[in-house]
KOLPA-853727 format. One record per residue (C-alpha): x, y, z; residue in one letter. Coordinates in Angstrom, 1 decimal. Example, Ala and Ser with C-alpha at 12.3 -4.5 7.8 and 13.67 -1.06 7.14 Angstrom:
2
REC    east   north      up  rest
REC    12.3    -4.5     7.8     a
REC    13.7    -1.1     7.1     s
END
This chain:
525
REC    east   north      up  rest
REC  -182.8    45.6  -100.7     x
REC  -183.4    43.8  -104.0     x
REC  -180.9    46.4  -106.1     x
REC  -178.3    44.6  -105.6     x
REC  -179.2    41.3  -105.6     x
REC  -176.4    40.0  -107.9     x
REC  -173.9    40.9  -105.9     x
REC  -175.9    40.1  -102.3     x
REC  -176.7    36.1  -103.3     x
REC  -173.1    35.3  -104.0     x
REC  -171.8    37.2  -100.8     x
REC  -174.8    35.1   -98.9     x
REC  -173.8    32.0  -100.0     x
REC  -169.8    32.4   -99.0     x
REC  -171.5    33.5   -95.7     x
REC  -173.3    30.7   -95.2     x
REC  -170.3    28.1   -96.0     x
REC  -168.5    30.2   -93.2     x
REC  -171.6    29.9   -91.1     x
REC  -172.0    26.3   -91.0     x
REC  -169.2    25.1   -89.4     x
REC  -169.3    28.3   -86.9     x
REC  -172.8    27.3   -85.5     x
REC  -172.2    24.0   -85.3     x
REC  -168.5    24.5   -83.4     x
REC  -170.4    27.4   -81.0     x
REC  -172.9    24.7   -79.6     x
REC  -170.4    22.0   -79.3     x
REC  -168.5    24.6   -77.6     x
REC  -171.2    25.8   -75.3     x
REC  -172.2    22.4   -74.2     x
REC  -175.6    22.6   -76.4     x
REC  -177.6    20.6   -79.2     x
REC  -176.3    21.0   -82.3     x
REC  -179.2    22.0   -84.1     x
REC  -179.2    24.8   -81.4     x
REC  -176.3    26.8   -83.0     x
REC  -178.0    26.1   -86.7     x
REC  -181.9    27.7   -85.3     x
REC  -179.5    30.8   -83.8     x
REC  -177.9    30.7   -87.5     x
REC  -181.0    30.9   -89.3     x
REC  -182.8    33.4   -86.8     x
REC  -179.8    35.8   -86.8     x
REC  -179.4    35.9   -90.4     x
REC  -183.6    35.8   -91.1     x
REC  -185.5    37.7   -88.1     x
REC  -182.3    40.0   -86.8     x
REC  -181.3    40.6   -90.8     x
REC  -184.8    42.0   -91.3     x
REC  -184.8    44.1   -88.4     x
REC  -181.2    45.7   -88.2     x
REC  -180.5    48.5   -89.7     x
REC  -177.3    47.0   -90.7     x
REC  -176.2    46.9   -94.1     x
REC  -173.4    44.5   -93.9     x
REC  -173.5    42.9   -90.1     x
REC  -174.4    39.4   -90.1     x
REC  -175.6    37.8   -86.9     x
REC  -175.3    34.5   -85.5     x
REC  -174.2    32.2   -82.2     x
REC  -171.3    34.0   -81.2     x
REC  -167.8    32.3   -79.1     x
REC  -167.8    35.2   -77.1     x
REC  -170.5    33.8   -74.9     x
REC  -169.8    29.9   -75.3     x
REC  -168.4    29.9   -71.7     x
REC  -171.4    31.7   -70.3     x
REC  -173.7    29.3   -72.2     x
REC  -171.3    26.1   -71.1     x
REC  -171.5    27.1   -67.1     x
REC  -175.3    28.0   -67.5     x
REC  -176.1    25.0   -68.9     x
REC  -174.1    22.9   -66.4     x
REC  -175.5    24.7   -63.6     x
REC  -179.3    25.1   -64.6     x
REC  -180.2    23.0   -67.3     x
REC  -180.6    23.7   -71.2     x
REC  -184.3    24.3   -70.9     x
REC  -183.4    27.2   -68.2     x
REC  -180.5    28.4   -70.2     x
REC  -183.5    28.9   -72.6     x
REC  -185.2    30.8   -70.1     x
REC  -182.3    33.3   -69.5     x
REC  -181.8    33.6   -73.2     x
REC  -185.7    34.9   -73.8     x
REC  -185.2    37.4   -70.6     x
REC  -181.9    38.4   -72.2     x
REC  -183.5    39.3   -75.2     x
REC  -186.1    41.1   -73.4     x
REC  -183.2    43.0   -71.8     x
REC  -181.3    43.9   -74.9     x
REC  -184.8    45.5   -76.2     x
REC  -185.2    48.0   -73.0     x
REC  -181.2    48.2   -73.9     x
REC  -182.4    49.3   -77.3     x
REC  -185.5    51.9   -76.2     x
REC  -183.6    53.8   -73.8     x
REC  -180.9    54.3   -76.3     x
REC  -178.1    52.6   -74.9     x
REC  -176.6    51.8   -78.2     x
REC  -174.5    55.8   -77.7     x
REC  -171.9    53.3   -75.5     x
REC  -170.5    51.9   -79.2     x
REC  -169.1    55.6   -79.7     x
REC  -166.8    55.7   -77.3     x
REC  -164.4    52.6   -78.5     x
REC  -160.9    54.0   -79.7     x
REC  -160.1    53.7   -83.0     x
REC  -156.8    52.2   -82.4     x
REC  -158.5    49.3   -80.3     x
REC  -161.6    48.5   -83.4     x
REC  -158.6    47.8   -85.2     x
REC  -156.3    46.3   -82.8     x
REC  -159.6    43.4   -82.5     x
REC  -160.3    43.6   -86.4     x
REC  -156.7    42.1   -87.0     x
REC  -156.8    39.9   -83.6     x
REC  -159.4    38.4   -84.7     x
REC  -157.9    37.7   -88.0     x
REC  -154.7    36.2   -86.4     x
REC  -157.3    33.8   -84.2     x
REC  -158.9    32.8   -87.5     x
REC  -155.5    32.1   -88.8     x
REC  -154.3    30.4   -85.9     x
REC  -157.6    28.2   -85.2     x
REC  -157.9    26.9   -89.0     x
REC  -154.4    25.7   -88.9     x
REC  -155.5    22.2   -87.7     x
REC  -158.5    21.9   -89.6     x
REC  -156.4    22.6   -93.1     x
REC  -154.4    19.8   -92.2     x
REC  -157.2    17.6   -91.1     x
REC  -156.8    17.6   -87.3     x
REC  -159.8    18.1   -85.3     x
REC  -159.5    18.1   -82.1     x
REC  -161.1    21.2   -81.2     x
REC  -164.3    22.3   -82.2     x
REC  -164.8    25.2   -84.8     x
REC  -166.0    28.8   -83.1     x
REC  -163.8    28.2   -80.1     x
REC  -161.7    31.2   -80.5     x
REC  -160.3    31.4   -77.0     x
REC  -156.7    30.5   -75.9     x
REC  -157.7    27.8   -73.5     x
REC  -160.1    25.5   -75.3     x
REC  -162.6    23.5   -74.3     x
REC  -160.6    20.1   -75.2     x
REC  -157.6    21.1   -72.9     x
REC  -155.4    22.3   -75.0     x
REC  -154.8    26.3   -76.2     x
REC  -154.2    27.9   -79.6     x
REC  -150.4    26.7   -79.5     x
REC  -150.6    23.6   -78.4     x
REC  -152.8    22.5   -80.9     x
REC  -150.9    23.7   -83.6     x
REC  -147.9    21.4   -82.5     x
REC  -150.8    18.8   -82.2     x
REC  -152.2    19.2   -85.7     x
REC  -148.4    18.8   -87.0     x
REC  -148.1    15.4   -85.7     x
REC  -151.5    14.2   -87.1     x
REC  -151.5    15.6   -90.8     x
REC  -154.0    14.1   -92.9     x
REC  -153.1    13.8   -96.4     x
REC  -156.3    13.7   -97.9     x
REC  -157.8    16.7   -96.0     x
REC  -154.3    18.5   -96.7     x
REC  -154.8    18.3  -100.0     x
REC  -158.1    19.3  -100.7     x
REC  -157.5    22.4   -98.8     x
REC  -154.6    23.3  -100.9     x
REC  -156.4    22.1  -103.8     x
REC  -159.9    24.6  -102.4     x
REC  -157.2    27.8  -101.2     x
REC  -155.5    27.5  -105.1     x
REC  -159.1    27.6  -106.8     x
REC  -160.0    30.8  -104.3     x
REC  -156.7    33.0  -105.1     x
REC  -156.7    32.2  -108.7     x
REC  -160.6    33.0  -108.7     x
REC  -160.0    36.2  -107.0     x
REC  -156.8    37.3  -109.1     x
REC  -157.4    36.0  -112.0     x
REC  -161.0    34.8  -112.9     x
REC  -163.1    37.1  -111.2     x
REC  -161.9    39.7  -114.0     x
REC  -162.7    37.4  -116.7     x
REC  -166.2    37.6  -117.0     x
REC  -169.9    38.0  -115.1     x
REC  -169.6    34.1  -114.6     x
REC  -167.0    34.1  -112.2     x
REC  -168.0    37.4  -110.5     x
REC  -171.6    35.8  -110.3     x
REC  -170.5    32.0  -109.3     x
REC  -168.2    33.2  -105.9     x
REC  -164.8    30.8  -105.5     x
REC  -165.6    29.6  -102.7     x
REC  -168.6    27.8  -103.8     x
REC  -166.6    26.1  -106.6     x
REC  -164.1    25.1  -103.8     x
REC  -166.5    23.3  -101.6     x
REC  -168.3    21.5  -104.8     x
REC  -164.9    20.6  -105.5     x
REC  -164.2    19.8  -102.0     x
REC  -167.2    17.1  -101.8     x
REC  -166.2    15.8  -105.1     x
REC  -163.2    14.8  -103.9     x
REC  -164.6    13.6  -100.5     x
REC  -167.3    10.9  -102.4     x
REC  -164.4     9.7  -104.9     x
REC  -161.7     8.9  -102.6     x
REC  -163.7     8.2   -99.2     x
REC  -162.4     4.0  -100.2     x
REC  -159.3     5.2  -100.0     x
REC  -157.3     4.9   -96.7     x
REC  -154.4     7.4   -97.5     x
REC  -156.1     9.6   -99.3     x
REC  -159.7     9.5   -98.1     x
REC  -160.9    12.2   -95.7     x
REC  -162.7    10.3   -92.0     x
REC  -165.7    11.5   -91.2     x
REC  -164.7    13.2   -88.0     x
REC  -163.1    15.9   -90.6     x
REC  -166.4    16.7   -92.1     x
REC  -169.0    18.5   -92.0     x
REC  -171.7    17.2   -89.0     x
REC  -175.2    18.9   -89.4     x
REC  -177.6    16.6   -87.8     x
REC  -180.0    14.7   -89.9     x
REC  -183.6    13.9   -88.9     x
REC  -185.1    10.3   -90.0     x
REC  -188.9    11.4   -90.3     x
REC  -190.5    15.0   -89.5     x
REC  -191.4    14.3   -86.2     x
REC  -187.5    13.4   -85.4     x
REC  -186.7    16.6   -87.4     x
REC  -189.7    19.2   -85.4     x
REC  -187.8    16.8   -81.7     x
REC  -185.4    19.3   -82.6     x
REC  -186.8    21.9   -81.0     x
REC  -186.6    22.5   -77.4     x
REC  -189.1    24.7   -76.0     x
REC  -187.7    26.9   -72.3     x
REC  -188.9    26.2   -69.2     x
REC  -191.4    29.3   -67.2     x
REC  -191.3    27.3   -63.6     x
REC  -188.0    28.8   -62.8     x
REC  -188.8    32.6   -64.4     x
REC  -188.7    34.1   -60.5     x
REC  -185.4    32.8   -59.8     x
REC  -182.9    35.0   -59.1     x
REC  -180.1    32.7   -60.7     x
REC  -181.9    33.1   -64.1     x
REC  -182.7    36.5   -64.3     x
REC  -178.5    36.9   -63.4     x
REC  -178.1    34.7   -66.5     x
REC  -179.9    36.3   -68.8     x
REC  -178.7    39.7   -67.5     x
REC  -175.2    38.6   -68.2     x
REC  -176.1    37.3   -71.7     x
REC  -178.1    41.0   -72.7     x
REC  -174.7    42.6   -70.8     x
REC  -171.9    40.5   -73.2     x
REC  -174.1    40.3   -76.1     x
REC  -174.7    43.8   -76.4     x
REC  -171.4    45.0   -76.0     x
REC  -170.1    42.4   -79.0     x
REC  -172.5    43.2   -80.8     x
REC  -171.9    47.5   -80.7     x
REC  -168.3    46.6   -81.1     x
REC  -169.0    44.2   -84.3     x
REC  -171.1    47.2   -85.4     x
REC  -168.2    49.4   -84.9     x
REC  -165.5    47.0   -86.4     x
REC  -168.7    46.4   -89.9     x
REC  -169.1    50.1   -90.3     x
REC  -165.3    50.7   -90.9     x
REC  -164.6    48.0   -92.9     x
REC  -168.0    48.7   -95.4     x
REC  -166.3    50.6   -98.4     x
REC  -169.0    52.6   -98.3     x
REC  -169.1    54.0   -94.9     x
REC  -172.7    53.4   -94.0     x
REC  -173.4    53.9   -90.4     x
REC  -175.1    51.9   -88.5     x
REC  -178.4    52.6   -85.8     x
REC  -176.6    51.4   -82.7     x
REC  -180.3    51.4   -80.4     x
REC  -181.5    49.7   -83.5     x
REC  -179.5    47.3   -84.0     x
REC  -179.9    46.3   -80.1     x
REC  -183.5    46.1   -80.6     x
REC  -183.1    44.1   -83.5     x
REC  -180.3    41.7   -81.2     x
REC  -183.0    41.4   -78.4     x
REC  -185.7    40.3   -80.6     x
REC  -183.2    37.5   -82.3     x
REC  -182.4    36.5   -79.1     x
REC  -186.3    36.7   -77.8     x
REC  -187.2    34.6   -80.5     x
REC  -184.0    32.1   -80.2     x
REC  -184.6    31.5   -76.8     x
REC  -187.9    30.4   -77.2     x
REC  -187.3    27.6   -79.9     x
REC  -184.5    26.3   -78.4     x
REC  -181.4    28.6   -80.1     x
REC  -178.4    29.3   -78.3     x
REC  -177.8    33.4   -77.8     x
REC  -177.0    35.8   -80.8     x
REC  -174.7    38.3   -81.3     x
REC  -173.6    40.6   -84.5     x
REC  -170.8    38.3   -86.0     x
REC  -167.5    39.9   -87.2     x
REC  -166.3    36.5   -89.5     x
REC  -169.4    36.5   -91.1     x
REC  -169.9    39.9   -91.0     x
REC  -166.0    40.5   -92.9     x
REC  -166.8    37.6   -95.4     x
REC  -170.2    39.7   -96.3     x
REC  -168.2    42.7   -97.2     x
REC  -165.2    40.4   -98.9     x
REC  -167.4    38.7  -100.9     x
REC  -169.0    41.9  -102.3     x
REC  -171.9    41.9  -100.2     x
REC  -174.0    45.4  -100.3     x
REC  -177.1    44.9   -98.3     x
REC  -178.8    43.7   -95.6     x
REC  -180.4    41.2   -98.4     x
REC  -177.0    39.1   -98.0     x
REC  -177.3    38.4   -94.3     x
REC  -181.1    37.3   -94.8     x
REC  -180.7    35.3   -98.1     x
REC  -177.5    33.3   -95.9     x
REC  -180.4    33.2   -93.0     x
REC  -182.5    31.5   -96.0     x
REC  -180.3    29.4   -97.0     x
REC  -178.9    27.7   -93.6     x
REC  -183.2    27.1   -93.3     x
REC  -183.7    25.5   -96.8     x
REC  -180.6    23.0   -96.1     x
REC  -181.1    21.8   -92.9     x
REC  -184.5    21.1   -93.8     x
REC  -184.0    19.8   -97.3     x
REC  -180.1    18.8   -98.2     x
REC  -178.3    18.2   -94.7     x
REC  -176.7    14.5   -96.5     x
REC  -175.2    16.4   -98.8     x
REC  -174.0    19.2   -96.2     x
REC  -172.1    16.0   -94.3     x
REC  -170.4    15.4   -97.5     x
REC  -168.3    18.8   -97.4     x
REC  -164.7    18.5   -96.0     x
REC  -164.0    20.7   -92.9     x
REC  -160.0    21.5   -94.2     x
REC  -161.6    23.3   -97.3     x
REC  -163.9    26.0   -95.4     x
REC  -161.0    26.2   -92.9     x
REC  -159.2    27.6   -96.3     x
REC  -162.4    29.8   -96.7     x
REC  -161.8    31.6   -93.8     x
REC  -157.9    31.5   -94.0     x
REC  -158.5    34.1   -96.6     x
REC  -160.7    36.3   -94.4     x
REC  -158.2    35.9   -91.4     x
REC  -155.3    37.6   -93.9     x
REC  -157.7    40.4   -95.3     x
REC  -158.0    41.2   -91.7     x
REC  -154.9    40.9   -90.2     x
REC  -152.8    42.3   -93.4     x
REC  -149.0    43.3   -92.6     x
REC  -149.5    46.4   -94.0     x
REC  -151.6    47.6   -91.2     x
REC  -149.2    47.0   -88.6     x
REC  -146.8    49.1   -90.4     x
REC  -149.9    51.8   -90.7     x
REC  -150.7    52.3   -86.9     x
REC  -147.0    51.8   -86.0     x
REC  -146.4    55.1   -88.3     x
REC  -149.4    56.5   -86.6     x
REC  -147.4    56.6   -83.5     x
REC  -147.5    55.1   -79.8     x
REC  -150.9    56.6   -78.8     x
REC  -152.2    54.6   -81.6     x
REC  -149.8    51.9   -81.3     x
REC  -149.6    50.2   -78.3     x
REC  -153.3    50.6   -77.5     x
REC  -153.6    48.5   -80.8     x
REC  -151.2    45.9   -79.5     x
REC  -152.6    45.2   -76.4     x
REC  -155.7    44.6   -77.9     x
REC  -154.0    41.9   -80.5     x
REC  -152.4    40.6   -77.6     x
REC  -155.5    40.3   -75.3     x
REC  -157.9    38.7   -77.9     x
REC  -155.1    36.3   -78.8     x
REC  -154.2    35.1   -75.3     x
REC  -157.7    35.4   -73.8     x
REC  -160.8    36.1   -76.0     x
REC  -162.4    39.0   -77.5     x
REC  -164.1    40.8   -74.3     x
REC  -160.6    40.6   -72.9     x
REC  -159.0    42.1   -75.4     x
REC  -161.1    44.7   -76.0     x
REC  -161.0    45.3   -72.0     x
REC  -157.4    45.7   -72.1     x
REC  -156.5    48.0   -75.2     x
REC  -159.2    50.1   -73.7     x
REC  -157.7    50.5   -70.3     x
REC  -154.4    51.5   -71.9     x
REC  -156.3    53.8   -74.3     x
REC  -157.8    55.6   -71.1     x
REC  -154.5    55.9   -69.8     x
REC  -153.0    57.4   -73.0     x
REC  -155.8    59.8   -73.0     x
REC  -154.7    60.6   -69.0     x
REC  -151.7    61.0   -69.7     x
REC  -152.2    63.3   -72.8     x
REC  -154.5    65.3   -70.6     x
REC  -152.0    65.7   -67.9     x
REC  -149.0    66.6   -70.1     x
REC  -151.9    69.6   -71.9     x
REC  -153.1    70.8   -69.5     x
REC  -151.3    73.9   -69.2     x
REC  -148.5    75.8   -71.6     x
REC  -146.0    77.1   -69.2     x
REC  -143.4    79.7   -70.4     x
REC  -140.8    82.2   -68.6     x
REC  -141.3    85.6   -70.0     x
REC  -138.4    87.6   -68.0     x
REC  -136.3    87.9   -65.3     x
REC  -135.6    90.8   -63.0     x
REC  -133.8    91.1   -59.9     x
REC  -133.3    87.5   -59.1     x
REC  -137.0    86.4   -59.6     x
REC  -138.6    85.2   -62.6     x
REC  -141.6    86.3   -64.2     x
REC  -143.8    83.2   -65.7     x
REC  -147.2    82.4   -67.7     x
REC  -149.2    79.7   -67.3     x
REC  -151.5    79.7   -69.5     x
REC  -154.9    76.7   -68.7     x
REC  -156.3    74.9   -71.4     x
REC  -159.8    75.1   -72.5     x
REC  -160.8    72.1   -70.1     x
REC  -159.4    71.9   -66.8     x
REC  -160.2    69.1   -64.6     x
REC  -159.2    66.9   -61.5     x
REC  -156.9    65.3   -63.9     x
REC  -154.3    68.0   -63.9     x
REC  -154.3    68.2   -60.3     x
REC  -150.8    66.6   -60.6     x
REC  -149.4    68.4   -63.4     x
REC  -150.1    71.9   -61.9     x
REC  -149.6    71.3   -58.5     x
REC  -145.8    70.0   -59.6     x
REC  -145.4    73.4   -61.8     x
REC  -147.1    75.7   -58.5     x
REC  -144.5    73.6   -56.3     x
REC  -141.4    74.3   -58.9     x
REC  -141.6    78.3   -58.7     x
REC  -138.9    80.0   -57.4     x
REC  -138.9    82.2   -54.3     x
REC  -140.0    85.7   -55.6     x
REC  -141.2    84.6   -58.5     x
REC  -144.2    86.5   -60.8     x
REC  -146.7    84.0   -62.0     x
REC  -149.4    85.2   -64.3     x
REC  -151.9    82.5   -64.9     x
REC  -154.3    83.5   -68.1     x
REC  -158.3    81.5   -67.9     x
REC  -159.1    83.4   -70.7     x
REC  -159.2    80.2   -73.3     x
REC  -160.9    78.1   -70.2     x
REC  -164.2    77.0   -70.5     x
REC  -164.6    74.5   -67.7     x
REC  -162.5    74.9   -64.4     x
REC  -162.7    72.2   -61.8     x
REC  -163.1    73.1   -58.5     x
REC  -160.3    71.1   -57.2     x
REC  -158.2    72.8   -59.8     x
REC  -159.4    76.3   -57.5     x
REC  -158.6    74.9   -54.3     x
REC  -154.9    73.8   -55.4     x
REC  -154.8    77.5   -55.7     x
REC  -156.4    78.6   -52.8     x
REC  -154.3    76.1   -51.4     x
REC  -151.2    77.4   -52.4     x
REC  -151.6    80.9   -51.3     x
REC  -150.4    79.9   -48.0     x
REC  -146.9    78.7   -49.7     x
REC  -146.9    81.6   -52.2     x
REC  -147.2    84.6   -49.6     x
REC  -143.7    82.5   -47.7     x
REC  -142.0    82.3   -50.8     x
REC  -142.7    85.9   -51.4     x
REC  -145.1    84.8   -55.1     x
REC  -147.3    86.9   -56.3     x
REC  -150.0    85.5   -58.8     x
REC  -152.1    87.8   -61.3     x
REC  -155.0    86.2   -62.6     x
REC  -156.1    87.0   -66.0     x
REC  -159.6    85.8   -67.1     x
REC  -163.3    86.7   -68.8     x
REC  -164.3    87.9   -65.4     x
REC  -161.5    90.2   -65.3     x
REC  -158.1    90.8   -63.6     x
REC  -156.8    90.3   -60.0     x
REC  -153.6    90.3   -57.8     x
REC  -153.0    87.8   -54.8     x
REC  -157.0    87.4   -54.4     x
REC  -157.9    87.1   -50.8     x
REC  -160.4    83.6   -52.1     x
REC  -159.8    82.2   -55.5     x
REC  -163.3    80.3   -54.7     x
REC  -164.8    83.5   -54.0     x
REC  -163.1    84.5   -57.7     x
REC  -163.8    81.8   -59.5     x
REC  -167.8    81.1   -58.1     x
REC  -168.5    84.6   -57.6     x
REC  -171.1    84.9   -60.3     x
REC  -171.7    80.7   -60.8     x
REC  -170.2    80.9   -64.2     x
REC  -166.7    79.3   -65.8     x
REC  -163.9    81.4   -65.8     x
END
């Protein structure tokens, strides 16, 4: 873990720049304390970090369960959202012992990438007001209606009427320093691949924010900062922390919660870990059961300090691997560091501008959602396509379970329809005295699926036809595939048909039962 460590601490520190905002902008979100996002923050990256066998996934609050938080808190009260949280947590580790982590394995590639460059359009779209210094919606609401009444458009139309100039600015001041220290710099020496651009953008960034804050067209309001909150005395800092409530622990209400938390978290979390895995240049994989284990006990822990629910991350977890990250140290060290400044430096975390970390993640919105990659999958073909698509589509009108919902509905239906159109290769072989002779020929799985597909081609044959149907390639029959044929012999003996079937078991004419064929010793044809 310590190998690396001079590439980790930079990648930690971009993270945590990223982080800030996100944790704070979840719990507004999600109707909770601010310092509730910051303690999920620091327990994701710290407890969760250590556990997970994740080399690049960093965790944190996630938007993905702000509106589950938001109508929990509403309906029972923060201290029993608590509550729900710790049995969530609980939940995720059974999750993680009976090895329910396999589930990540069977998302479509097409889709991982369909919500890897959705998300990077939302990024995109979302930081749009913030660059030009227009706030009106909180940072880490991701979803197309937002919590302030308006959706991803309409705020951009918004945050064109209401530029700032002095927030406008600095982010084109802070997205100039990162492209030129990315082109140019970082190949100019181990300085400037030690010291990361983005720090020198948001040093910058408070510079500018302490020398022109007298200044009324230039100056940035302190509704565009930064807002981590800032205890007078230790006692007002230790307040912080709210503690769950037990007295409610046998209501059914609560234990639906926190089901419902364990359900969504997992399932963003196994789709993060998908989404990390492909994007690490080295193509690590990571324990899936593990990793849930490692969520539950986050979530345990968060729950029972007064954290809002955690989830694998994919922002932070893309600006890990852009910013060079190689371990699991950079996740912890960002965990480290979120501790050491709310605890130590939170005045001067109040001093950094909001317009330049929305430049921050501009970046990591484009290395997501690169052209290129459209032009990839649409090469690739419409089974890759469209699935990928929908999935872009979904995440940008609704939110990331929704997306991911939808491209993998249309996936399944590709694959139906792929299964129907294989199931069989048909061909006519001859014809003799005004019938035709034809091979069908089943593929090596057979199921209810291609009920349709056969049926249609048992239906086409001509009156006198031959139809030799080879099983020798078929490993699994189903049985309604069998009875379509038993079916059929009705039809066949009027239409004067005669079928030869060719399989392992051996050969047979017009069989009296194809059941009695096919099940005769309890094996596969």
């Amino acid at each position: 873990m310590f190998k690396h460590l001079n590439k980790d601490f930079p990648a930690s520190i971009v993270v945590f720049f990223v982080a800030i905002p996100l944790c704070l902008g979840i719990a507004l979100a999600s109707g909770a304390p601010l310092f509730s996002g910051l303690i999920a923050g620091i327990i994701g990256g710290i407890v969760v970090g250590a556990i997970s066998g994740s080399s690049l996934g960093v965790s944190g609050p996630a938007a993905g369960l702000a509106a589950i938080v938001l109508a929990a808190i509403s309906k029972l009260g923060y201290e029993n959202l608590l509550l729900a949280v710790v049995i969530g947590g609980a939940i995720q580790i059974v999750f993680g012992l009976l090895k329910a982590g396999i589930i990540g394995y069977y998302f479509p590639n097409s889709v991982i990438k369909g919500m890897l460059t959705g998300i990077g359009i939302i990024i995109i779209l979302k930081q749009i007001p913030h660059f030009f210094g227009y706030d009106g919606d909180p940072q880490g609401d991701w979803a197309f209606f937002q919590v302030d009444g308006e959706n991803t458009f309409s705020e951009l139309f918004n945050a064109l009427n209401n530029i700032s100039p002095g927030a406008t600015l600095i982010a084109v001041i802070g997205m100039t320093i990162l492209v030129l220290w990315e082109a140019v710099l970082s190949n100019k020496g181990k300085f400037f691949k030690l010291v990361q651009g983005p720090l020198v953008a948001v040093a910058v960034g408070i510079i500018y924010y302490l020398l022109t804050r007298d200044s009324e067209t230039f100056g940035i309001s302190a509704d565009h900062l930064v807002n981590v909150p800032v205890p007078d005395s230790f006692d007002s800092f230790v307040g912080q922390f709210t503690l769950p409530s037990f007295e409610m622990i046998g209501t059914m209400e609560i234990w639906i919660t926190g089901f419902t938390i364990a359900l969504v978290a997992s399932l963003e979390t196994l789709l993060c870990v998908e989404a990390t895995d492909k994007l690490d240049p080295h193509k690590r994989t990571t324990p899936t059961n593990r990793e849930l284990f490692a969520q539950g006990t986050g979530n345990l822990m968060s729950g029972m300090v007064g954290g809002l629910p955690i989830t694998q991350v994919i922002v932070r977890s893309s600006a890990n691997i852009q910013s060079g990250g190689q371990t699991k140290m950079s996740a912890i060290l960002h965990g480290f560091l979120l501790l050491i400044s709310v605890v130590i430096i939170p005045n001067i975390l109040n001093y950094i501008p909001l317009s330049v970390l929305a430049a921050i993640l501009f970046l990591v919105g484009y290395k997501l959602a690169k052209p290129a990659l459209f032009v990839q999958m649409y090469k690739a073909g419409w089974k890759q396509f469209v699935p990928f698509m929908v999935t872009i589509v979904g995440i940008i009108f609704g939110d990331l379970l929704i997306g991911i919902s939808l491209g993998l509905i249309v996936g399944i239906v590709v694959i139906l329809i792929k299964s129907y159109q294989n199931s069989y290769f048909l061909h006519i072989e001859n014809v003799e005295n005004g019938g035709k002779t034809v091979k069908m020929r089943l593929a090596e799985e057979v199921t209810f699926i291609n009920k349709g597909a056969i049926l249609k081609e048992l239906n086409n044959l001509e009156e006198n036809s031959y139809l030799i149907m080879d099983v020798t390639k078929t490993r699994y029959l189903d049985r309604d595939i069998i009875e379509i044929l038993d079916d059929f012999k009705i039809k066949a003996a009027e239409k004067n048909i005669d079928i030869k079937i060719i399989s392992e078991r051996g050969t047979v004419e017009n069989p009296e039962s194809y059941l009695q064929f096919f099940e005769l010793d309890k094996k596969p044809a």
